[in-house]
Jmol script that loads the backbone (N, CA, C; Angstrom):
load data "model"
ATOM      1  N   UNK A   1      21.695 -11.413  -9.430  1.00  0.00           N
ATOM      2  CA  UNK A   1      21.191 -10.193  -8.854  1.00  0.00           C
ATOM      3  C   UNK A   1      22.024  -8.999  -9.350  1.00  0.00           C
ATOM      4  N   UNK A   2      23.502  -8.931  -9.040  1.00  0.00           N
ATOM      5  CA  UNK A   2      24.385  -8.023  -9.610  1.00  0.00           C
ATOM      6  C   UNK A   2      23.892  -7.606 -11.191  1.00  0.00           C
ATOM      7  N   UNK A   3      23.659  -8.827 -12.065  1.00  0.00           N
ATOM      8  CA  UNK A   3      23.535  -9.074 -13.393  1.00  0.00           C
ATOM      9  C   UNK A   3      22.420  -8.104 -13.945  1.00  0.00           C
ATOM     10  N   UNK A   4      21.025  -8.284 -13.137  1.00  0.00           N
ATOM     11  CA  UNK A   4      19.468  -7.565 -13.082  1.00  0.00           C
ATOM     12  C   UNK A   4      20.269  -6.186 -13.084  1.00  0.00           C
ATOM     13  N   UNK A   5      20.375  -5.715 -11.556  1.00  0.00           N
ATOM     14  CA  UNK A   5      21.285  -4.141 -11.548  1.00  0.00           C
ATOM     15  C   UNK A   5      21.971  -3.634 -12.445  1.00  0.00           C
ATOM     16  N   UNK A   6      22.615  -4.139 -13.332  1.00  0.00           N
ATOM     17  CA  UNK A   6      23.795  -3.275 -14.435  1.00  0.00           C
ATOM     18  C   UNK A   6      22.556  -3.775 -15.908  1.00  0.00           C
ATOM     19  N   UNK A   7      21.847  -4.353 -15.783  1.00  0.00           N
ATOM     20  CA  UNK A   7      21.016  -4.254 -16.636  1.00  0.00           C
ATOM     21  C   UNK A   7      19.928  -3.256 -16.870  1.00  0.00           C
ATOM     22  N   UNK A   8      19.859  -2.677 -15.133  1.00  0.00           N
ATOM     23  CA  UNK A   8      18.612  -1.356 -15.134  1.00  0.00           C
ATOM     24  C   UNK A   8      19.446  -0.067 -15.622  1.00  0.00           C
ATOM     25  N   UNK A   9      21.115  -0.387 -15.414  1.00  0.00           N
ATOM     26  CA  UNK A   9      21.534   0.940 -15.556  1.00  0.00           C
ATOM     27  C   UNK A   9      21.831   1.506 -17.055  1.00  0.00           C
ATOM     28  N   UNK A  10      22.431   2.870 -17.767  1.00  0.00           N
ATOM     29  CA  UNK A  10      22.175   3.466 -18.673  1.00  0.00           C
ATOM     30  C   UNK A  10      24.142   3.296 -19.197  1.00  0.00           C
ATOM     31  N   UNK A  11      23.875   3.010 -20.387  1.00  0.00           N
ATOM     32  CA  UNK A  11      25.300   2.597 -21.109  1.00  0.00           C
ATOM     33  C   UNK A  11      26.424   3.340 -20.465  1.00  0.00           C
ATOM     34  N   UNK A  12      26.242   4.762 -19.612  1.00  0.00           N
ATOM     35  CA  UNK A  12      27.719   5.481 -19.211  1.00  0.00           C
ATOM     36  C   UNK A  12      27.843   4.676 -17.858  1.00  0.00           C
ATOM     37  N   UNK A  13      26.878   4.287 -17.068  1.00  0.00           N
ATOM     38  CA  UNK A  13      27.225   3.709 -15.964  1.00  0.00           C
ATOM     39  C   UNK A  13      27.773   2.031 -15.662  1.00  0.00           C
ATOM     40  N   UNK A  14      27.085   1.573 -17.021  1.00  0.00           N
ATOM     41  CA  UNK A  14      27.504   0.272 -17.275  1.00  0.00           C
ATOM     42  C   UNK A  14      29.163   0.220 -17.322  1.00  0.00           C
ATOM     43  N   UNK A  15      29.390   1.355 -18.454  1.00  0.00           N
ATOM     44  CA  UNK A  15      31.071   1.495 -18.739  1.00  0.00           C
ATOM     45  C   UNK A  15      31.697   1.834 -17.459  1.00  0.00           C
ATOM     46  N   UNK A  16      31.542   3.069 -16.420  1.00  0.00           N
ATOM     47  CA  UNK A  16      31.899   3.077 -15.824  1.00  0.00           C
ATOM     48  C   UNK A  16      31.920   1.777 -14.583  1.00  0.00           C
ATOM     49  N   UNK A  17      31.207   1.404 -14.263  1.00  0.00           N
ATOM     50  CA  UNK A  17      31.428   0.027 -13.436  1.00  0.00           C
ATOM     51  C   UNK A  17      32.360  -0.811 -13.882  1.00  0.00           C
ATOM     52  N   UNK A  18      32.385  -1.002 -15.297  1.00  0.00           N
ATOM     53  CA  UNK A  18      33.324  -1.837 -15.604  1.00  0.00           C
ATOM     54  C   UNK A  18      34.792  -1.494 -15.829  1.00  0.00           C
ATOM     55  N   UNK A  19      34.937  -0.392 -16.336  1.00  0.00           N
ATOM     56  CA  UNK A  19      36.387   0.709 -15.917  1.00  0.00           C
ATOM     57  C   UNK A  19      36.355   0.167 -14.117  1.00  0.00           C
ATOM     58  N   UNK A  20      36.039   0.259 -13.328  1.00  0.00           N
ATOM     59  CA  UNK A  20      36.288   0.267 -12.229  1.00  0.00           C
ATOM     60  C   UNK A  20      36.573  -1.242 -11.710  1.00  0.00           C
ATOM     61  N   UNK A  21      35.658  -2.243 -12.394  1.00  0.00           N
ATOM     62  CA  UNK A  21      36.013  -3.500 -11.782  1.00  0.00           C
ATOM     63  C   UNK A  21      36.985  -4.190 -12.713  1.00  0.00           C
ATOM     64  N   UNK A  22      37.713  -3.513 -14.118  1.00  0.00           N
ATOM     65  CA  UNK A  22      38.505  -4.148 -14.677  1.00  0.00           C
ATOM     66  C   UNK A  22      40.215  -2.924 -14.094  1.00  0.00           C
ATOM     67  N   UNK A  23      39.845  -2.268 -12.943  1.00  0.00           N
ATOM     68  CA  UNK A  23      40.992  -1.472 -12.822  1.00  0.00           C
ATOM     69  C   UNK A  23      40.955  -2.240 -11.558  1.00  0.00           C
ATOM     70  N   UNK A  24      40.374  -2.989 -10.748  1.00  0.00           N
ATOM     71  CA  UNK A  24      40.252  -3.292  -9.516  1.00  0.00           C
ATOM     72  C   UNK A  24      40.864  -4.877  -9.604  1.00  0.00           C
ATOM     73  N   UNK A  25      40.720  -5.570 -10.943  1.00  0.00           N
ATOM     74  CA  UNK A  25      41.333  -6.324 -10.882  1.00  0.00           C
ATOM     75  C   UNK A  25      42.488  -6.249 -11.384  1.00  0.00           C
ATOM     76  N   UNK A  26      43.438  -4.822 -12.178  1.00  0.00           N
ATOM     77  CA  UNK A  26      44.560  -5.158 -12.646  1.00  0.00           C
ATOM     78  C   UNK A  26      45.338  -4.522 -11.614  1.00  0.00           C
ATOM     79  N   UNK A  27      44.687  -3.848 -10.545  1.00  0.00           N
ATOM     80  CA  UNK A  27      45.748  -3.886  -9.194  1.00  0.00           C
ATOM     81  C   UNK A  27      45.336  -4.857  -8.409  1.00  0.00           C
ATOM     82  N   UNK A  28      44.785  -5.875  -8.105  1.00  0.00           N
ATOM     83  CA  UNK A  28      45.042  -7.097  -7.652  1.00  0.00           C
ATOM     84  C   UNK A  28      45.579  -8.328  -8.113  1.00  0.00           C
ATOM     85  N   UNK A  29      45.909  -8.207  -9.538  1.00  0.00           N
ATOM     86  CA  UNK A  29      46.681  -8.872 -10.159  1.00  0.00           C
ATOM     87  C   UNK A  29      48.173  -7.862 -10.209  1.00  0.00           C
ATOM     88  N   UNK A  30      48.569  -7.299 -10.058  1.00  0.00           N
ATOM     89  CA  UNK A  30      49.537  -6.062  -9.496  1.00  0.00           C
ATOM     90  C   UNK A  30      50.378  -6.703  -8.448  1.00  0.00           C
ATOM     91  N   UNK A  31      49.543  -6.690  -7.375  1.00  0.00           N
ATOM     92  CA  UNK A  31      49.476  -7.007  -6.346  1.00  0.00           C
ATOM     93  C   UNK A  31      50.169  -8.413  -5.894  1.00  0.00           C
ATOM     94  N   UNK A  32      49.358  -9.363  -7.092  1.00  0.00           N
ATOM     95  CA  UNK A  32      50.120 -10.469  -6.358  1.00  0.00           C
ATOM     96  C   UNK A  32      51.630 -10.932  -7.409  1.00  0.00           C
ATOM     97  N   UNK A  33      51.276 -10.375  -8.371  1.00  0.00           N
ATOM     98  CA  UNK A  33      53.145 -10.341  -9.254  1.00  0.00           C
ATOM     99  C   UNK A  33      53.859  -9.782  -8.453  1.00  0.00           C
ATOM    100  N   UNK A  34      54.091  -8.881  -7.454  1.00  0.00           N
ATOM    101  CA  UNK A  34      54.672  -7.856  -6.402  1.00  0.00           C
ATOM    102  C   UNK A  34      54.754  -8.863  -5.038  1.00  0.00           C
ATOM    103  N   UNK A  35      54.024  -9.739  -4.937  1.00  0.00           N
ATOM    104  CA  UNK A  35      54.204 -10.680  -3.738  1.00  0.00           C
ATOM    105  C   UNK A  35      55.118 -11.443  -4.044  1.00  0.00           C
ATOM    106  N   UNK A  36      54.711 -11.860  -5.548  1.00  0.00           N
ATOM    107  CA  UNK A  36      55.576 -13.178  -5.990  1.00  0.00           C
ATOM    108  C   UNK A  36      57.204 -13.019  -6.337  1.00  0.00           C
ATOM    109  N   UNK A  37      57.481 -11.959  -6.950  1.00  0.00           N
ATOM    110  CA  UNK A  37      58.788 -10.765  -6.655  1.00  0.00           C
ATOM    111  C   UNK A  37      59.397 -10.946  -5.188  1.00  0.00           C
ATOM    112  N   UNK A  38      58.761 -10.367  -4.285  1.00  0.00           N
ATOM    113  CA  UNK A  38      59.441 -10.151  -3.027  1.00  0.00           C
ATOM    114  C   UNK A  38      59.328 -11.559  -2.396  1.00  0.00           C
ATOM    115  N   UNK A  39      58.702 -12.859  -2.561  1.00  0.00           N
ATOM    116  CA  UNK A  39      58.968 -13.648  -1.866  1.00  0.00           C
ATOM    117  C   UNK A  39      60.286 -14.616  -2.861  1.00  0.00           C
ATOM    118  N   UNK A  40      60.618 -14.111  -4.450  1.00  0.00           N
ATOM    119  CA  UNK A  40      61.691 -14.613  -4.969  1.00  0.00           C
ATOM    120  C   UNK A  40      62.977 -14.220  -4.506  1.00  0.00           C
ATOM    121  N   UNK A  41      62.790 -13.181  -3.918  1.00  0.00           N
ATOM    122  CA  UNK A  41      63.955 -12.089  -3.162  1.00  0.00           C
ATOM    123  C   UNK A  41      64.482 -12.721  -1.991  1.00  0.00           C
ATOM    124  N   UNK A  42      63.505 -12.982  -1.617  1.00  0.00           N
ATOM    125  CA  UNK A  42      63.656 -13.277  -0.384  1.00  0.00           C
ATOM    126  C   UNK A  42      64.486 -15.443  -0.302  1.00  0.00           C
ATOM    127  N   UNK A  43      63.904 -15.929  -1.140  1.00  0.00           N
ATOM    128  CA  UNK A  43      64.081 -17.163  -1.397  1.00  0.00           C
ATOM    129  C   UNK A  43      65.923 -16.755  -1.986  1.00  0.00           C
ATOM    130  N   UNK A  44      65.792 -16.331  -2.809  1.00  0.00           N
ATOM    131  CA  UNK A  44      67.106 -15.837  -3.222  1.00  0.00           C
ATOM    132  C   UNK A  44      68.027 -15.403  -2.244  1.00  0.00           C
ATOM    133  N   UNK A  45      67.820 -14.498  -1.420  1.00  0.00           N
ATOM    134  CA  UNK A  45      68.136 -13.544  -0.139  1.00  0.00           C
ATOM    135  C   UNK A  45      68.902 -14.864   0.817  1.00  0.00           C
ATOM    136  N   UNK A  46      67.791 -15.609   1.341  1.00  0.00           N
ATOM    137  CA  UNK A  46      68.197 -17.094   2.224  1.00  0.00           C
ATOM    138  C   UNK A  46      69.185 -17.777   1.447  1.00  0.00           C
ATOM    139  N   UNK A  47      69.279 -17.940   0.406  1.00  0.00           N
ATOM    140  CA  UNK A  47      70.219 -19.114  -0.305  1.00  0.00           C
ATOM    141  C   UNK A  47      71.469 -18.401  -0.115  1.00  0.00           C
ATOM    142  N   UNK A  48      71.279 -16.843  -0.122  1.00  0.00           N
ATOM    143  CA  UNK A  48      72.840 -16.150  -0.351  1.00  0.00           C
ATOM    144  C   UNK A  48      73.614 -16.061   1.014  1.00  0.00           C
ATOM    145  N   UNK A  49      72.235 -16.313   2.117  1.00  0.00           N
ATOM    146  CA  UNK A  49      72.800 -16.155   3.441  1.00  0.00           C
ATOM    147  C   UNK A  49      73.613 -17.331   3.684  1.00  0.00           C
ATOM    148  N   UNK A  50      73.069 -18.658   3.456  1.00  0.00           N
ATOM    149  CA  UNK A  50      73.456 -19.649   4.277  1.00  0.00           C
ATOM    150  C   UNK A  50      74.891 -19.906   3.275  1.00  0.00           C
ATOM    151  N   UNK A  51      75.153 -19.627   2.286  1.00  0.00           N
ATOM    152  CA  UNK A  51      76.398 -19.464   1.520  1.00  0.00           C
ATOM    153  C   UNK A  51      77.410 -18.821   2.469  1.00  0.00           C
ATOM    154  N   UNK A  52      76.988 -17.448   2.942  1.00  0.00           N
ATOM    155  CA  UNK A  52      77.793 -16.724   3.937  1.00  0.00           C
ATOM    156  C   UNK A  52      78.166 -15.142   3.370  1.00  0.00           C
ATOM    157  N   UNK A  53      77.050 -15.378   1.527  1.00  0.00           N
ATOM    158  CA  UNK A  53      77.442 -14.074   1.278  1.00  0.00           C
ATOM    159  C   UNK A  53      77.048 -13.024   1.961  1.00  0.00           C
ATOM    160  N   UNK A  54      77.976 -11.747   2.276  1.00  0.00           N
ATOM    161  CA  UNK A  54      77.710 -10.558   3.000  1.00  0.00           C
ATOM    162  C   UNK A  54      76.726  -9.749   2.859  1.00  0.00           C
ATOM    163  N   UNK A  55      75.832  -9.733   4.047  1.00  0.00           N
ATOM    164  CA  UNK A  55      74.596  -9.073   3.802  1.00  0.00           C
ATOM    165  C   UNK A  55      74.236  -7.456   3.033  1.00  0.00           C
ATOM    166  N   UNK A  56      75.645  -6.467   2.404  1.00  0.00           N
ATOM    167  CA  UNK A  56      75.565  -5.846   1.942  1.00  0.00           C
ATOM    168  C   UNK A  56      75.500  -6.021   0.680  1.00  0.00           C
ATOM    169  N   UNK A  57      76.567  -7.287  -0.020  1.00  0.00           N
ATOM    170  CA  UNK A  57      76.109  -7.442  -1.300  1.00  0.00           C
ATOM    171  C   UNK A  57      74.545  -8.334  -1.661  1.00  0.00           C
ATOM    172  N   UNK A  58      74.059  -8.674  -0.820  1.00  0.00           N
ATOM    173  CA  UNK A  58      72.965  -9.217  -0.690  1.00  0.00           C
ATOM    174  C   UNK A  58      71.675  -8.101  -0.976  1.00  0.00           C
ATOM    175  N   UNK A  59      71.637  -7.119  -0.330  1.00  0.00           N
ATOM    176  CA  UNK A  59      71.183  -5.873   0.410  1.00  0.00           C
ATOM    177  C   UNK A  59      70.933  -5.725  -1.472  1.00  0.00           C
ATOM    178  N   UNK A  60      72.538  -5.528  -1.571  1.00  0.00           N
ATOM    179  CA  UNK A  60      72.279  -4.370  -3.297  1.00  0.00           C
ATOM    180  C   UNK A  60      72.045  -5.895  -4.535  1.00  0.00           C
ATOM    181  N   UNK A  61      71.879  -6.901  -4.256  1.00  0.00           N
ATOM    182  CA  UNK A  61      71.510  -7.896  -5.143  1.00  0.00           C
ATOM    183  C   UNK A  61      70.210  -7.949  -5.479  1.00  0.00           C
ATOM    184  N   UNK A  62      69.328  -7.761  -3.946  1.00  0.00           N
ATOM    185  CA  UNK A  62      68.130  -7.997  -3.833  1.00  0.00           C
ATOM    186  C   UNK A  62      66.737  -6.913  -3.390  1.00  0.00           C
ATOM    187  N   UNK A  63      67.616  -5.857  -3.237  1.00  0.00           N
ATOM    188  CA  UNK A  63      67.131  -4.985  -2.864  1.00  0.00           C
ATOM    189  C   UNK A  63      66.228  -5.081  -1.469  1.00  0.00           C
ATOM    190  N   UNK A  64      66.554  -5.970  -1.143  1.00  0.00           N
ATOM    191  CA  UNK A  64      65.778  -5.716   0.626  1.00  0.00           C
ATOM    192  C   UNK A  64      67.106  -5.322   1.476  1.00  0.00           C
ATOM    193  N   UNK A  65      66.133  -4.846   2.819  1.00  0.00           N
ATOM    194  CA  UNK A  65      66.697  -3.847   3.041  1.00  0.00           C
ATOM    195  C   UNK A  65      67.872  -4.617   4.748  1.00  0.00           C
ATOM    196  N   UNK A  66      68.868  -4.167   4.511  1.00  0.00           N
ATOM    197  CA  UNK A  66      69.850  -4.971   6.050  1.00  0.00           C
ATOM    198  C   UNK A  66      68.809  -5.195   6.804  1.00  0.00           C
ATOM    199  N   UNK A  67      68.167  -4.743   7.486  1.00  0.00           N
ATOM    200  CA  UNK A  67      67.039  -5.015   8.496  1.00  0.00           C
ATOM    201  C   UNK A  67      66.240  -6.335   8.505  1.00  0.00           C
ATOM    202  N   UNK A  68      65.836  -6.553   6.654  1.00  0.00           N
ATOM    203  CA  UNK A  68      65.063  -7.720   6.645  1.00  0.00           C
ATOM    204  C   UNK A  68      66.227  -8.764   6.488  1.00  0.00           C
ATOM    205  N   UNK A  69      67.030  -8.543   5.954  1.00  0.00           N
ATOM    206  CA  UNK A  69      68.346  -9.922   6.023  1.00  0.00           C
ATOM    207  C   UNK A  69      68.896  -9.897   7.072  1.00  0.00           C
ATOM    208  N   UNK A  70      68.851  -8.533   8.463  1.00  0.00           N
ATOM    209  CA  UNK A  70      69.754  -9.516   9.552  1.00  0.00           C
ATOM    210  C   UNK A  70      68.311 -10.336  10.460  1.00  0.00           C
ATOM    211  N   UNK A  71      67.130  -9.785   9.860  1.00  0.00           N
ATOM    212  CA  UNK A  71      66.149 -10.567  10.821  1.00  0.00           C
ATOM    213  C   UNK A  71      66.172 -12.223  10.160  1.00  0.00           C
ATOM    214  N   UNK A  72      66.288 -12.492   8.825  1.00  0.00           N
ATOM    215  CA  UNK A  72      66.077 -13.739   7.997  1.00  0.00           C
ATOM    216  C   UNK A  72      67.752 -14.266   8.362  1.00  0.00           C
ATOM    217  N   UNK A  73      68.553 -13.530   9.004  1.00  0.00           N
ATOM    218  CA  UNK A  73      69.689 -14.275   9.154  1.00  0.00           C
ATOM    219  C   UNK A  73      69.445 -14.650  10.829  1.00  0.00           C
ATOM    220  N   UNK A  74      69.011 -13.570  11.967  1.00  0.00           N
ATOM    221  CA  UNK A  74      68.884 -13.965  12.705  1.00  0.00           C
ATOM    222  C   UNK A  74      67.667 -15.546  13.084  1.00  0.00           C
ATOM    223  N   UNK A  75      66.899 -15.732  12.126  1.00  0.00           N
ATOM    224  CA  UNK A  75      65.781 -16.880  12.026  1.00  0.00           C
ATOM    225  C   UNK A  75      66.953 -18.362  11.792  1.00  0.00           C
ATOM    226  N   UNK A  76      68.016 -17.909  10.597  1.00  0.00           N
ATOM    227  CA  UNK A  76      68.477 -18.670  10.083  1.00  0.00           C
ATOM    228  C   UNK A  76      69.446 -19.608  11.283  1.00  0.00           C
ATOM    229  N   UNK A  77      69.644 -18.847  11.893  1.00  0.00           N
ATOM    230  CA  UNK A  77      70.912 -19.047  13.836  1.00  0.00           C
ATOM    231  C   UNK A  77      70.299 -19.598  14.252  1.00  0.00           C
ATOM    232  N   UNK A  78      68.346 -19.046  14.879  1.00  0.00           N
ATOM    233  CA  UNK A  78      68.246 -19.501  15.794  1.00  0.00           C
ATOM    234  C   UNK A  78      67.540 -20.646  15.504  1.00  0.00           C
TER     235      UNK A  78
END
end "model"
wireframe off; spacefill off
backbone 0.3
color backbone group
């Protein structure tokens, strides 16, 4: 059905749809390299905790922020 529709339409609109659904997927592929980043951080982040390294050099290792390492340290206690 989609297929019929971009077939009625006129070559600038064709391009444009596809500018739009090939920009729609390179920020959802964006998106999940940026998940996969912050959950390495974070995997990283835990290993440095239970070591006992100090959550400031942690902080500037990993760039998350004291807040999320004293909450992933407070998980780690309780």
């Amino acid at each position: 059905m989609f297929q019929v529709e971009i077939d009625k339409m006129g070559m600038k609109q064709k391009e444009e749809i596809m500018y739009t659904m090939t920009s729609w997927e390179e920020k959802g592929m964006e998106k999940g390299v940026e998940k996969g980043r912050e959950k390495e951080r974070q995997t990283i982040a835990l290993n440095l905790l239970r070591q006992g390294v100090a959550i400031e050099t942690i902080a500037q290792a990993t760039g998350l922020t004291l807040e999320q390492l004293q909450e992933m340290q407070a998980k780690l206690s309780g």
